[in-house]
C-alpha positions in Angstrom: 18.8 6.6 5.7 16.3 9.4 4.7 14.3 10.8 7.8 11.0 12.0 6.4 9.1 14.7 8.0 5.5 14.9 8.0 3.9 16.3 5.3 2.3 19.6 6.7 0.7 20.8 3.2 -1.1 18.9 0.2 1.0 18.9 -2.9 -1.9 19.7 -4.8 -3.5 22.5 -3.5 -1.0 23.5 -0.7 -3.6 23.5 1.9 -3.3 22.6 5.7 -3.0 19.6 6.5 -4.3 18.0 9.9 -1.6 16.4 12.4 -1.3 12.4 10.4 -4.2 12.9 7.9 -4.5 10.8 5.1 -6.9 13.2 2.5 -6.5 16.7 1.9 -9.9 18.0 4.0 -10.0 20.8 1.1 -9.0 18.5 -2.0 -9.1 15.0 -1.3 -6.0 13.9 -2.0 -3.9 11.3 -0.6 -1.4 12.2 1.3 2.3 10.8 0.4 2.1 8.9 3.5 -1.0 7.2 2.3 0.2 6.9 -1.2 2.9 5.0 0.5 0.4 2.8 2.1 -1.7 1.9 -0.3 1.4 0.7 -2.3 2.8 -1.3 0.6 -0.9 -3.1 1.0 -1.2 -3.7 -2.7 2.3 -5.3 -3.0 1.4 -7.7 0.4 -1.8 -8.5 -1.7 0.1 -9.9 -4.6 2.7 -11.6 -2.9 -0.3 -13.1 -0.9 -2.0 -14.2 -4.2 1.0 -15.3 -5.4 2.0 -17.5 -2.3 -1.6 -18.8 -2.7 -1.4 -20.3 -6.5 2.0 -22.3 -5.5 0.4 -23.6 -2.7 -2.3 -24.7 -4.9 0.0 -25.6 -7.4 2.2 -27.4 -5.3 -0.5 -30.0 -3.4 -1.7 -30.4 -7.1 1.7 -31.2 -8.1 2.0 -33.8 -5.4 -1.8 -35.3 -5.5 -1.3 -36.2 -9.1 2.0 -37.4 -8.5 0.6 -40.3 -5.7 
């Protein structure tokens, strides 16, 4: 298991970063922590979706089966 700090400098400019920021106050990048985030929400989004369209295609399956 990897224990990861928090990231104390932006990776792109090597500015300060404030105590659980998300953007670099100088740059306006994301921070890896909010990378991470953004990649966690997009992947619940598309299972989402995709739990959606069997739904849909699974009542359509059985409505045109009766």
């Amino acid at each position: 298991m990897v224990v990861q700090s928090e990231q104390t400098n932006c990776d792109r400019c090597q500015a300060e970063l404030q105590p659980g920021a998300a953007y670099c106050d100088r740059c306006g990048t994301r921070t890896r922590k909010a990378r991470a985030n953004v990649r966690l929400a997009i992947r619940v989004e598309f299972l989402l979706l995709g739990l959606m369209i069997l739904l849909i295609f699974g009542f359509s399956f059985v409505f045109l089966k009766q």
